[in-house]
N, C-alpha and C positions, 0 to 999 in steps of 0.2 A: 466270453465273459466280459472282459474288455470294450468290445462293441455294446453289449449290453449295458454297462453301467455309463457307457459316452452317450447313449441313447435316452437315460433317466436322466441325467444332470442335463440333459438338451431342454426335454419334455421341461422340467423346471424353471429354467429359462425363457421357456418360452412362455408358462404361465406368470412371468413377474410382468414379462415383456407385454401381453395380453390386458394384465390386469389392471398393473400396476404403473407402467410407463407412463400411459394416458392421464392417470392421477396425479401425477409429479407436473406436467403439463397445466392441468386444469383446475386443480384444487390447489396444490401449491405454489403456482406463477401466475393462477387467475387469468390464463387462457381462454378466451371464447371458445365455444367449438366450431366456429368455423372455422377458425385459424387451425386447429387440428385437422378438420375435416381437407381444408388446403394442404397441409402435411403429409394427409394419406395421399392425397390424390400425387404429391411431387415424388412419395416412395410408390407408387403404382409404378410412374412412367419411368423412373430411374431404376428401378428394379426387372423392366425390361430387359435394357442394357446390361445389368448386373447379372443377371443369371447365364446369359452369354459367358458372358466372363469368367463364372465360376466353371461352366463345365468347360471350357479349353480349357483352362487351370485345374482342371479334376483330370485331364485327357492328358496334360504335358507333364502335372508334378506327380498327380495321383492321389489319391484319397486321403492319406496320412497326410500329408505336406497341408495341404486345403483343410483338413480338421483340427490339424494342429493352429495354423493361421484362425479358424474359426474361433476357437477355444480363448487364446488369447486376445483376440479382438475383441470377444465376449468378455472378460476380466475386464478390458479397461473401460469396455462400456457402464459397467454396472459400475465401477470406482469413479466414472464420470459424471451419474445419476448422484452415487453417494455424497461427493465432493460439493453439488451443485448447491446445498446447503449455505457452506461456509464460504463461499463467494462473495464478495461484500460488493462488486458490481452487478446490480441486478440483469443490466439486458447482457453482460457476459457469461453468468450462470443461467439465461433465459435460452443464450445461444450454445452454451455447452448441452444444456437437456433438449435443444431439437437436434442439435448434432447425434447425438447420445441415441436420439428416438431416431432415424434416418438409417444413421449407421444399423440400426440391432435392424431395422427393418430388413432392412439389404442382404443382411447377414445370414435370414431365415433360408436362400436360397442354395448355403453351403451344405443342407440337407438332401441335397441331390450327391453328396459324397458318402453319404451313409447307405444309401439307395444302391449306386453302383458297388460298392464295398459288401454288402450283402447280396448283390447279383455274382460277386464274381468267389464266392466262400460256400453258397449251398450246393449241398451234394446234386441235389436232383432240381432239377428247372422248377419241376409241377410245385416244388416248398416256396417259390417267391412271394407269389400271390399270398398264401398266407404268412407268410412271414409278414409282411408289410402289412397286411392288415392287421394281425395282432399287434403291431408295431404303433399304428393310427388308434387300437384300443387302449392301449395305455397311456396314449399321447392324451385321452381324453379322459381317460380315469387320474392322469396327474393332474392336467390341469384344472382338473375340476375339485381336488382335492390338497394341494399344496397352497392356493390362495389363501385359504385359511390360515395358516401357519403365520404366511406374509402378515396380516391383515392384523394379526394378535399383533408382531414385530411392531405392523405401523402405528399401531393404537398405544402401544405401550412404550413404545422408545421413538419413533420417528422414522419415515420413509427410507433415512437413508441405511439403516437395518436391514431394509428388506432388499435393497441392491449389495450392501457388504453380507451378505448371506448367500447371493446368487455369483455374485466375486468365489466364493465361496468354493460354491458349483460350478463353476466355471475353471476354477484352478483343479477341481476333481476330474472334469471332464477331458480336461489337456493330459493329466496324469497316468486316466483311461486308452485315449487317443492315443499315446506314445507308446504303448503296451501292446494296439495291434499291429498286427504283422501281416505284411504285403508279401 
């Protein structure tokens, strides 16, 4: 159950990170998109590197440790989108929200601890496959369906709503995360 509800509070994050990062970026700092488009391309090749990294660190600490570190990383990401508001230096708040988009990018790769955490929990081999793919079904029934939610938040109170909401989710997902058991 635990793994379950780390795996909805992911999916959620991942739809702000999806939807709404890029907009914080380009509608509210007035971003070109190539300057984004540059962005993706420096989290491509550093997310190389990065996902190396996480599975030795999924190999040496083990799933728990790697999601708990994800979980929390995720909180200060979205309180660093939030914050990016009341900055009164704009290229420092310009520089916290690419840090902010870089870091969660990087970050997407600590989902290979959920991966091996439910390789190493089901009874029988032949349930992976679907397990994971039901797992990719909901990933797209969330994010196709929580941007809403955001969207109202943004329209009605301000962007930074929609990351202290996903702080949110993120402090639920650590709460989940510490609850399972290796």
């Amino acid at each position: 159950m635990a793994l379950l509800c780390s795996f909805y509070l992911l999916w959620c994050k991942k739809a702000d990170f999806i939807t709404f990062a890029p907009w914080v970026l380009i509608k509210i700092f007035k971003q070109p998109v190539s300057n984004f488009a540059l962005v993706g391309i420096i989290c491509s090749i550093l997310g190389i590197g990065f996902r190396n990294v996480i599975g030795r660190l999924i190999d040496k600490l083990g799933e728990k440790k790697v999601l708990t570190f994800d979980a929390i990383v995720i909180f200060l990401i979205c309180i660093g989108y939030a914050m990016t508001e009341n900055i009164k230096i704009k290229s420092l708040a310009l520089g916290l929200a690419y840090a902010c988009y870089i870091i969660d990018n990087l970050m997407f790769a600590t989902s290979m601890a959920r991966s091996t955490y439910i390789k190493k929990i089901i009874k029988h081999p032949d349930d992976l496959t679907p397990t994971l793919s039901t797992g990719t079904s909901m990933d797209h029934a969330v994010s196709m369906s929580l941007p809403v939610l955001s969207g109202f938040l943004w329209n009605k109170f301000g962007y930074e709503y929609v990351f202290l909401l996903a702080a949110l989710f993120a402090l639920g997902n650590l709460y989940f995360v510490r609850k399972i058991e290796i």
